[in-house]
C-alpha beads as a LAMMPS data file, in Angstrom:
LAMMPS data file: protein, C-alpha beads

83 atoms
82 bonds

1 atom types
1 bond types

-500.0 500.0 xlo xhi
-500.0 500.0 ylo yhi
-500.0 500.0 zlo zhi

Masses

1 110.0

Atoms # bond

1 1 1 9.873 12.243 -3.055
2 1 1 7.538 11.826 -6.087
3 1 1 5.406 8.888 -4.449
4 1 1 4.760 11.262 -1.055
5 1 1 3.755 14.182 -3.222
6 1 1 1.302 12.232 -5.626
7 1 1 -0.367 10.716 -2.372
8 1 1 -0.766 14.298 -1.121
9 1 1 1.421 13.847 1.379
10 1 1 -0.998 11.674 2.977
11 1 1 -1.621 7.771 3.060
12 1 1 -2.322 6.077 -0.048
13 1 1 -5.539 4.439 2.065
14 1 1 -6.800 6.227 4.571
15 1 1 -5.361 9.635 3.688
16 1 1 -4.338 10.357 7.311
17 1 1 -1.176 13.205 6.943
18 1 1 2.579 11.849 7.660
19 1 1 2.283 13.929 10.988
20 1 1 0.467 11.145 12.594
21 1 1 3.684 8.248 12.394
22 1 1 6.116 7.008 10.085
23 1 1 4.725 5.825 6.881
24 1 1 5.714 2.102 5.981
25 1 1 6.356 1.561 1.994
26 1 1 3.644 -1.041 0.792
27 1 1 5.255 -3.384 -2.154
28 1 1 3.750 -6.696 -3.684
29 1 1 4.990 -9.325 -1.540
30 1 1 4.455 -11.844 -4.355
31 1 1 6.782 -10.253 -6.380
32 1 1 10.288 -11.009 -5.772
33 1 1 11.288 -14.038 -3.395
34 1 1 13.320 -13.503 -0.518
35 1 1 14.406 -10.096 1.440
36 1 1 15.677 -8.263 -2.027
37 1 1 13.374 -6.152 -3.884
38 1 1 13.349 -5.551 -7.574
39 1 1 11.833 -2.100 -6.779
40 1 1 8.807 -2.641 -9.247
41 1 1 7.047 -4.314 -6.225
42 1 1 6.327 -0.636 -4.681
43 1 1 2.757 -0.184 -4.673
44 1 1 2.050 2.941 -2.139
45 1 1 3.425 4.681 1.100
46 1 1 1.158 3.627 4.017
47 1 1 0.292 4.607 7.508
48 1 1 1.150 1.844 9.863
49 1 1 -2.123 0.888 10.662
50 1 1 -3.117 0.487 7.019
51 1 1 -0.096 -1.534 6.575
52 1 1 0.012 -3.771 9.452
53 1 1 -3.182 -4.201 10.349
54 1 1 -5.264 -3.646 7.028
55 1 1 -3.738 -4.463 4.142
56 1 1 -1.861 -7.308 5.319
57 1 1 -4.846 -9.236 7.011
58 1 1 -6.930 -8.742 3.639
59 1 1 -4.670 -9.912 1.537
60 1 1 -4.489 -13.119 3.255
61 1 1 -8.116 -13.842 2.814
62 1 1 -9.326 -15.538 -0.030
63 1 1 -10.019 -13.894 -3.288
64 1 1 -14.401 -14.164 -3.166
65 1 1 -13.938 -12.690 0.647
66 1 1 -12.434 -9.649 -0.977
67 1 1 -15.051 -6.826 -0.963
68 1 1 -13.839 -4.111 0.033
69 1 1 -13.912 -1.551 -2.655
70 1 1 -11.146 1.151 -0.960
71 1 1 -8.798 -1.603 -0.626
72 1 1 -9.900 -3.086 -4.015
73 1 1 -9.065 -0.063 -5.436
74 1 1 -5.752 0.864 -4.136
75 1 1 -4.083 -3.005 -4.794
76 1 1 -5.796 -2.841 -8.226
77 1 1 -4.622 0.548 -9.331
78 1 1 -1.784 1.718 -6.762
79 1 1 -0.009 4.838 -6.351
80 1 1 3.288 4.104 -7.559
81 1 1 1.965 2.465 -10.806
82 1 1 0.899 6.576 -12.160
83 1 1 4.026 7.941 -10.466

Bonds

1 1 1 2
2 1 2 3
3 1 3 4
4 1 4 5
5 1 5 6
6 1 6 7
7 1 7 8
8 1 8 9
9 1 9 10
10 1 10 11
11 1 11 12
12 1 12 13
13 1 13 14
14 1 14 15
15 1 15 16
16 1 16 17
17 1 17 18
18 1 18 19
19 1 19 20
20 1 20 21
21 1 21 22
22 1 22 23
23 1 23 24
24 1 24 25
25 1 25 26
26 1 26 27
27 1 27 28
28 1 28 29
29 1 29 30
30 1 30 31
31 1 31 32
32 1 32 33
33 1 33 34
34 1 34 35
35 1 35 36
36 1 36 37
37 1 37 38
38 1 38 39
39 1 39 40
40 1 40 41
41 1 41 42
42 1 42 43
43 1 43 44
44 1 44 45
45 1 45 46
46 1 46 47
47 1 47 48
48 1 48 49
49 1 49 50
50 1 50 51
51 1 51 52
52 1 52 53
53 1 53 54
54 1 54 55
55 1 55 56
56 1 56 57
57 1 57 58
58 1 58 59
59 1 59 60
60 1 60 61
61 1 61 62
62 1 62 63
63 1 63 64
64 1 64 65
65 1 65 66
66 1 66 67
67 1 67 68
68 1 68 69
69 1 69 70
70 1 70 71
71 1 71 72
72 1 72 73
73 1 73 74
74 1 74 75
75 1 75 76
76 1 76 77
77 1 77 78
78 1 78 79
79 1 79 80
80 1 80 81
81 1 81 82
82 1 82 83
């Protein structure tokens, strides 16, 4: 898989390796509407944790609460974009 290999194997985020659970595939929930995906929504291959608990809570906040440059950083340049 490209995307794994350009990641280094590792979370897009926190760079924890694969070994450590099942990696959850991060898209652009504004993207398409509904359960299908267009498959241009694909932004990185996360750990769960990054996913679930990161990611998704900071993207709910408001844009001026956003200040987290790691997380910044991945939504504003992800993975799968340079794949």
């Amino acid at each position: 898989m490209r995307l794994a290999e350009a990641q280094g194997e590792s979370c897009a985020i926190c760079h924890l390796p694969k070994e450590y659970g099942a990696w959850h595939l991060d898209h652009d929930h504004s993207c398409c509407p509904g359960q299908e995906k267009c498959g241009n929504c694909v932004r990185g291959l996360l750990c769960q944790a990054c996913n679930t608990r990161g990611l998704a809570w900071y993207e709910q906040l408001p844009t001026h609460l956003r200040t987290f440059p790691l997380l910044n950083d991945y939504l504003n340049d992800p993975p799968a974009k340079r794949c």
